[in-house]
Backbone as JSON, one array per atom type, in Angstrom:
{
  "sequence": "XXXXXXXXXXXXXXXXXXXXXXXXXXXXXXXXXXXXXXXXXXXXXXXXXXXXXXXXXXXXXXXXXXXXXXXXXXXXXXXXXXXXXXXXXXXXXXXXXXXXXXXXXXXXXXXXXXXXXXXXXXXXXXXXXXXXXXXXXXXXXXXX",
  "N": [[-68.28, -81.67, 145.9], [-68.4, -81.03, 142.84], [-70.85, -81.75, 142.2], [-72.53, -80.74, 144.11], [-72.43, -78.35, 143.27], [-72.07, -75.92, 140.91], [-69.46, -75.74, 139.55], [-66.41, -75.57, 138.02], [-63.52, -77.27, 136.92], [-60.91, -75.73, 138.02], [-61.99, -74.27, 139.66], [-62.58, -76.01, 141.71], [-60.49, -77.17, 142.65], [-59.29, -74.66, 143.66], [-60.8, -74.39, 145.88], [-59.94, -76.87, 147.07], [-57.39, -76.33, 147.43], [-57.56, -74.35, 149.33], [-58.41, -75.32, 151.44], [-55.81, -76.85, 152.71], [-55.61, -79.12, 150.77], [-53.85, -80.27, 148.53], [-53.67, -80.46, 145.1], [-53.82, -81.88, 141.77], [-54.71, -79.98, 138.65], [-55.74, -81.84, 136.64], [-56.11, -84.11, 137.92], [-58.24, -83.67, 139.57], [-59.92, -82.89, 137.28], [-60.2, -85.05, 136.15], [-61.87, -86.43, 138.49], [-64.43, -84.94, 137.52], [-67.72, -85.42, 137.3], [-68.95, -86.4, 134.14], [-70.98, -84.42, 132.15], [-73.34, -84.66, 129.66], [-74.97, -82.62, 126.67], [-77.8, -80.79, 128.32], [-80.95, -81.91, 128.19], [-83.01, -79.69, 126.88], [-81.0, -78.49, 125.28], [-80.29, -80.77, 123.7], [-82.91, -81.03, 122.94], [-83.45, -78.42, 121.09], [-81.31, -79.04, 119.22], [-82.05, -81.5, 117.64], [-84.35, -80.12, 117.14], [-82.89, -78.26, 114.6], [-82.03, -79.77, 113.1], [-84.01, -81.91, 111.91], [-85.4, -79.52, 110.96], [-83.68, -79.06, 108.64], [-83.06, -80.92, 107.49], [-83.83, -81.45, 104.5], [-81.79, -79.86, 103.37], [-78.72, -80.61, 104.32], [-75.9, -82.32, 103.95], [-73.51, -85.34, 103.89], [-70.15, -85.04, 103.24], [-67.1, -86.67, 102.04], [-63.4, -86.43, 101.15], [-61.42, -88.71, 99.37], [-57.84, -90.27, 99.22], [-56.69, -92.51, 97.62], [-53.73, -94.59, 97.64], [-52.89, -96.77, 94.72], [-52.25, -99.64, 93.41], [-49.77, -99.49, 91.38], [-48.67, -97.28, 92.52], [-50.12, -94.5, 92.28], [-52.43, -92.19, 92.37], [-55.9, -92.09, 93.78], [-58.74, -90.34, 93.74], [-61.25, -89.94, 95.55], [-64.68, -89.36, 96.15], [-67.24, -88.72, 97.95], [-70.71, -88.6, 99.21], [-73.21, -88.47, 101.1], [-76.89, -87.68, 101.33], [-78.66, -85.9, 103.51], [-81.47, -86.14, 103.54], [-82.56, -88.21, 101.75], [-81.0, -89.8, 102.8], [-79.15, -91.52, 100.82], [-76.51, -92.31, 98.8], [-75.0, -90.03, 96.31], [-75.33, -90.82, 93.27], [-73.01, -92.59, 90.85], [-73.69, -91.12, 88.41], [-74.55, -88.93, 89.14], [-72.48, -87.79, 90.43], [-70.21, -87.84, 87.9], [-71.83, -85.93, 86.37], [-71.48, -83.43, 88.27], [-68.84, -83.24, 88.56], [-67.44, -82.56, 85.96], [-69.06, -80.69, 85.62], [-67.6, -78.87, 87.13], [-64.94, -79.2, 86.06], [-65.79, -77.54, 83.36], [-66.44, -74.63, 84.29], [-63.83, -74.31, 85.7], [-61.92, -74.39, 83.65], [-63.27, -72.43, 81.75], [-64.85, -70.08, 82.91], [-63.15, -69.43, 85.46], [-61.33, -66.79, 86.69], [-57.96, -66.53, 85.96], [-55.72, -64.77, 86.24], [-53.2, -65.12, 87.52], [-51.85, -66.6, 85.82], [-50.04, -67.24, 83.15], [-50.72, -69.01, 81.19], [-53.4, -69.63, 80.94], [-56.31, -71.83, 80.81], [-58.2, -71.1, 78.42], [-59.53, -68.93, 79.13], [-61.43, -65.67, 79.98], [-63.47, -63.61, 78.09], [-63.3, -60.06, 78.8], [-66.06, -58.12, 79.7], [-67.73, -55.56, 78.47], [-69.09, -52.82, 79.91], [-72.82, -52.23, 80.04], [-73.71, -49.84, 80.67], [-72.96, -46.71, 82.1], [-74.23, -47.01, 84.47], [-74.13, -49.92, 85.4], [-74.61, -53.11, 87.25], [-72.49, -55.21, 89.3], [-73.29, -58.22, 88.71], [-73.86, -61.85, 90.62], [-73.52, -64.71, 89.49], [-74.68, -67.57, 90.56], [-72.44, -71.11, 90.62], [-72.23, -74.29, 90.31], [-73.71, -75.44, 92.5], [-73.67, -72.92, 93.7], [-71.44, -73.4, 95.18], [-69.2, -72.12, 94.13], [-68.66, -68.47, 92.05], [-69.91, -66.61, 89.37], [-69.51, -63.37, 87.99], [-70.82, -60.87, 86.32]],
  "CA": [[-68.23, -80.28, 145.5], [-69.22, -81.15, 141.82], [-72.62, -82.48, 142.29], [-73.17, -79.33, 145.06], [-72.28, -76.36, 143.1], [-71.83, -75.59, 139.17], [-68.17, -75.16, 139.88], [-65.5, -76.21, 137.08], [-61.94, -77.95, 138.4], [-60.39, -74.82, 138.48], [-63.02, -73.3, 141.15], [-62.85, -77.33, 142.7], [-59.05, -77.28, 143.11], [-59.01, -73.43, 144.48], [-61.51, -74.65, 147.26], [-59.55, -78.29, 147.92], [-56.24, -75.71, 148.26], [-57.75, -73.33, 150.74], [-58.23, -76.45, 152.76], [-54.68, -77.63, 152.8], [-55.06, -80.36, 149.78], [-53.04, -79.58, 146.91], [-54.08, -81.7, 144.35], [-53.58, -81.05, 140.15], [-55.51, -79.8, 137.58], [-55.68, -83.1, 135.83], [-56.79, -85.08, 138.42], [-59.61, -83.0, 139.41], [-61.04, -83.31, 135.95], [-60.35, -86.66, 135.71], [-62.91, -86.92, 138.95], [-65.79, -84.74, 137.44], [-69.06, -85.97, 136.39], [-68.89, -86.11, 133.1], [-72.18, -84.24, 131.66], [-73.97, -84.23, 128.44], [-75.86, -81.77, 126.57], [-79.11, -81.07, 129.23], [-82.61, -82.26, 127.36], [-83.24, -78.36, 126.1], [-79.73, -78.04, 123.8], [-80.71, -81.53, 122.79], [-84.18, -80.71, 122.15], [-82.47, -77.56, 119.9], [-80.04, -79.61, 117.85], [-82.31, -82.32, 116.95], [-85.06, -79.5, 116.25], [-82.62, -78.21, 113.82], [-81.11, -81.07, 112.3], [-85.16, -81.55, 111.57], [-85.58, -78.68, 109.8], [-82.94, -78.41, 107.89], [-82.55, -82.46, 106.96], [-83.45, -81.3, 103.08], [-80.66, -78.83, 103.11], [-77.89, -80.98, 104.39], [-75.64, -83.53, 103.19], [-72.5, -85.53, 105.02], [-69.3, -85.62, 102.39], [-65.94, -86.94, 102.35], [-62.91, -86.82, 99.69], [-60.22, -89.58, 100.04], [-57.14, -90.12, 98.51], [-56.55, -93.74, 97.58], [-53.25, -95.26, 96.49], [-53.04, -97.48, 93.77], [-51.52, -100.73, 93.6], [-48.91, -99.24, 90.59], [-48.36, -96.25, 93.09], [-50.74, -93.56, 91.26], [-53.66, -91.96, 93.43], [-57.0, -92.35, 92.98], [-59.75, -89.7, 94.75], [-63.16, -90.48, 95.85], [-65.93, -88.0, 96.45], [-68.37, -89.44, 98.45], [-71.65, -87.69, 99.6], [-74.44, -88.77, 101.63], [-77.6, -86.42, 101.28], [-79.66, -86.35, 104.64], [-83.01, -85.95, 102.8], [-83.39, -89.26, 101.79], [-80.15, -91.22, 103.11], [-79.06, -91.92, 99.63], [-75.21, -92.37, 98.38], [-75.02, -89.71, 95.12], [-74.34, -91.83, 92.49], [-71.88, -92.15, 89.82], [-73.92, -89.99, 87.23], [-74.18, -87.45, 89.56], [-70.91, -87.4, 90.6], [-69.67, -86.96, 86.36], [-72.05, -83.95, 86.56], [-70.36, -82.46, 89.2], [-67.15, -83.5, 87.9], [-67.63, -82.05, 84.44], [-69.57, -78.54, 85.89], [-66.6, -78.06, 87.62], [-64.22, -78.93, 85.0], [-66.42, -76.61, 82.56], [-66.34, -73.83, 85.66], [-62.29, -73.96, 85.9], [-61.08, -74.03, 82.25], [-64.01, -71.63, 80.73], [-65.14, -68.86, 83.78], [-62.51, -69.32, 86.63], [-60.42, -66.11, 86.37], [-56.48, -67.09, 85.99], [-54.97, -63.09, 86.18], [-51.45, -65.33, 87.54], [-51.31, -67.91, 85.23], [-49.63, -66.97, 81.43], [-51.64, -70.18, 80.04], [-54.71, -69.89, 81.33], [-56.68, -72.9, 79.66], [-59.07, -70.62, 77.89], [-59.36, -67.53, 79.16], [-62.33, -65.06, 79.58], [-63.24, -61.82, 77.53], [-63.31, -58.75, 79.59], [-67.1, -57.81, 79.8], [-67.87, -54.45, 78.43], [-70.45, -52.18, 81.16], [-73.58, -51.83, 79.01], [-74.14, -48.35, 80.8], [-72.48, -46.24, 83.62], [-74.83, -47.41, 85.59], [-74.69, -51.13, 85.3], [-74.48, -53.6, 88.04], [-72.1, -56.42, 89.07], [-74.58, -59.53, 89.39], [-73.33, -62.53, 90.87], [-74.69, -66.06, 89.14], [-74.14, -69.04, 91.31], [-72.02, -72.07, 90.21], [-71.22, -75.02, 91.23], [-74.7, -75.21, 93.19], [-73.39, -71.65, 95.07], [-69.59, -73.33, 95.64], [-68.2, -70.78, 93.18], [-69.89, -67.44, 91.37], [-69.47, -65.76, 88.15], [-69.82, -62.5, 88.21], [-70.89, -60.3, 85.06]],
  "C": [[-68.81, -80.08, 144.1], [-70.38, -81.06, 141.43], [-73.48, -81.5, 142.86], [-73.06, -78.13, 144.38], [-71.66, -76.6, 141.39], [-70.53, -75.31, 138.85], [-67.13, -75.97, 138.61], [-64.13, -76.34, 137.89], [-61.47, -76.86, 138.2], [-60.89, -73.98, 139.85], [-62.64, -74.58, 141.9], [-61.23, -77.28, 143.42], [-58.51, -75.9, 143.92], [-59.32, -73.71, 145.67], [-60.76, -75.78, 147.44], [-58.1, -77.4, 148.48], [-56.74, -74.75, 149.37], [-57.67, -74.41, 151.57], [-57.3, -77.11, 153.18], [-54.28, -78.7, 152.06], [-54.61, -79.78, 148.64], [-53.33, -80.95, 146.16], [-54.17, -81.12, 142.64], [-54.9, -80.8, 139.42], [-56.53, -81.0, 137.05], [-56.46, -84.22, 136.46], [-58.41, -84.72, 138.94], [-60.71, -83.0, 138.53], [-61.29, -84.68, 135.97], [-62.09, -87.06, 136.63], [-64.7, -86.46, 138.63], [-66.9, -85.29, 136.91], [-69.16, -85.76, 134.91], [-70.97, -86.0, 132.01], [-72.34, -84.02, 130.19], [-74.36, -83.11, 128.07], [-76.86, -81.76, 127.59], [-79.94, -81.08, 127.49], [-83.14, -81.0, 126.72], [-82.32, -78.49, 125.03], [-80.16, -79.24, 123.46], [-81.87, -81.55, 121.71], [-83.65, -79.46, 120.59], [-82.02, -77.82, 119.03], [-80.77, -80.63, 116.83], [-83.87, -81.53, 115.93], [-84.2, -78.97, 114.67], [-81.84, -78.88, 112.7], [-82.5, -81.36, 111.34], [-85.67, -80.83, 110.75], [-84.83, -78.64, 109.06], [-82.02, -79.69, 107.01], [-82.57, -81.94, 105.19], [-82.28, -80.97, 102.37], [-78.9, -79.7, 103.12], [-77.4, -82.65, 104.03], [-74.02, -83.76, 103.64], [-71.28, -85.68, 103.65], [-67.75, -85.76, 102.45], [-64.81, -86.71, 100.98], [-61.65, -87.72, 100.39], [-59.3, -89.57, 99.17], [-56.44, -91.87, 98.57], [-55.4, -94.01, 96.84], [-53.21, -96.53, 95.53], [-51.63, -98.33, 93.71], [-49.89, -100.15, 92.75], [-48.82, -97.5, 91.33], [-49.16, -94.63, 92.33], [-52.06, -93.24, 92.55], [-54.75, -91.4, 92.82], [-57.77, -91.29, 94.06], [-60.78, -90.03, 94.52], [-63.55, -89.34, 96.13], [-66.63, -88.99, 97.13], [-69.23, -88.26, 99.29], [-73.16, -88.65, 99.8], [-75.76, -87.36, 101.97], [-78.71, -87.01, 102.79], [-81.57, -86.54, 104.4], [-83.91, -87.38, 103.13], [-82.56, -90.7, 102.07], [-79.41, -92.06, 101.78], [-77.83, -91.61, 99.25], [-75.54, -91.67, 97.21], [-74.22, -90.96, 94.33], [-73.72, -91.0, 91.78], [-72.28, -91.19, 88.73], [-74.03, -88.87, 87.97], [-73.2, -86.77, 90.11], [-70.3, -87.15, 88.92], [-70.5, -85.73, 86.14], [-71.67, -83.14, 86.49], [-69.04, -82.33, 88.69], [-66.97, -82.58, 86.92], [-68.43, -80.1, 84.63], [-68.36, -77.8, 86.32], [-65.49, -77.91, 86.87], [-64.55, -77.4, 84.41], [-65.83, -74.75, 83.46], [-64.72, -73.49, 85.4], [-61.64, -73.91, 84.74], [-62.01, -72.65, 81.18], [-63.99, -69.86, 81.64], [-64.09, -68.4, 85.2], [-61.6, -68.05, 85.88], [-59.27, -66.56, 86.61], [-55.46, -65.88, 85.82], [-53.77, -63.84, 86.73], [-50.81, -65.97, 86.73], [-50.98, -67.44, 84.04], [-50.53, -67.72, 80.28], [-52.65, -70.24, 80.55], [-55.16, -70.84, 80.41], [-57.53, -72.0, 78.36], [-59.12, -68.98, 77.58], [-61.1, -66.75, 79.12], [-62.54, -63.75, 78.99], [-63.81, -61.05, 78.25], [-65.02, -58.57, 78.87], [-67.27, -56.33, 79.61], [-69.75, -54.01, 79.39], [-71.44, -51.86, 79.73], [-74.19, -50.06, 79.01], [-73.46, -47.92, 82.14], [-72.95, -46.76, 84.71], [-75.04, -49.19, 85.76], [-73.82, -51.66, 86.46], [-73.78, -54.8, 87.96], [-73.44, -57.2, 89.57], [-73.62, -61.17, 89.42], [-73.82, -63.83, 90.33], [-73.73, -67.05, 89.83], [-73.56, -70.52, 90.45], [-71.64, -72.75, 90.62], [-72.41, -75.97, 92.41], [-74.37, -74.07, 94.31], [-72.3, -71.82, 95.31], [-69.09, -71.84, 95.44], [-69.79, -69.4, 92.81], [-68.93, -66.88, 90.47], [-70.01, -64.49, 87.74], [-69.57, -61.65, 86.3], [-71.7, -58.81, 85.69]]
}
């Protein structure tokens, strides 16, 4: 019935009960063919994986304990470009933009101690526009 007709085990088990077999859900699946993507959605995924290899990048964060019970985090980031582990200077970068980012521009309107704090932005004219500047590479934005 699988192989003959586009039918999912719910349609397979309706047609085995009209016929007098009662038979479960569960097992029904268990017997279907188990199909892949077809050769088109593959063709698709690997076209855009293709285009768009510059753009993307695979990353993880872990949380490691430490022998004296203290936890240690990792960043790790693989860029698809060129297959290349960021290193350690570009991980303190990052580290340090984002620091910079969360004690200087992050607004803190709940917190009493904000680390810093920012000064209220006076409009230069009725007509002036919020503009959004990207930070972070686009994570975050700071808006003026």
């Amino acid at each position: 019935m699988a192989t003959e007709n586009p039918w999912r085990a719910r349609r397979i088990q309706a047609e085995l009960e009209k016929l007098g077999i009662k038979v479960g859900l569960a097992t029904v699946s268990r017997y279907l063919p188990k199909g892949g993507p077809d050769e088109e959605q593959r063709q698709r995924w690997m076209t855009f994986l293709r285009n768009h290899r510059d753009a993307l990048s695979a990353m993880d964060l872990l949380l490691i304990p430490t022998v004296r019970f203290k936890r240690l985090y990792v960043w790790f980031e693989v860029g698809h470009k060129r297959r290349v582990v960021i290193n350690e200077e570009h991980l303190r970068r990052v580290l340090l933009e984002y620091v910079g980012y969360y004690n200087r521009e992050r607004v803190h309107t709940l917190l009493r101690d904000s680390p810093m704090g920012r000064p209220v932005e006076e409009r230069s004219s009725s007509h002036a526009q919020v503009v959004g500047q990207p930070r972070l590479g686009g994570l975050h934005h700071r808006y003026a």
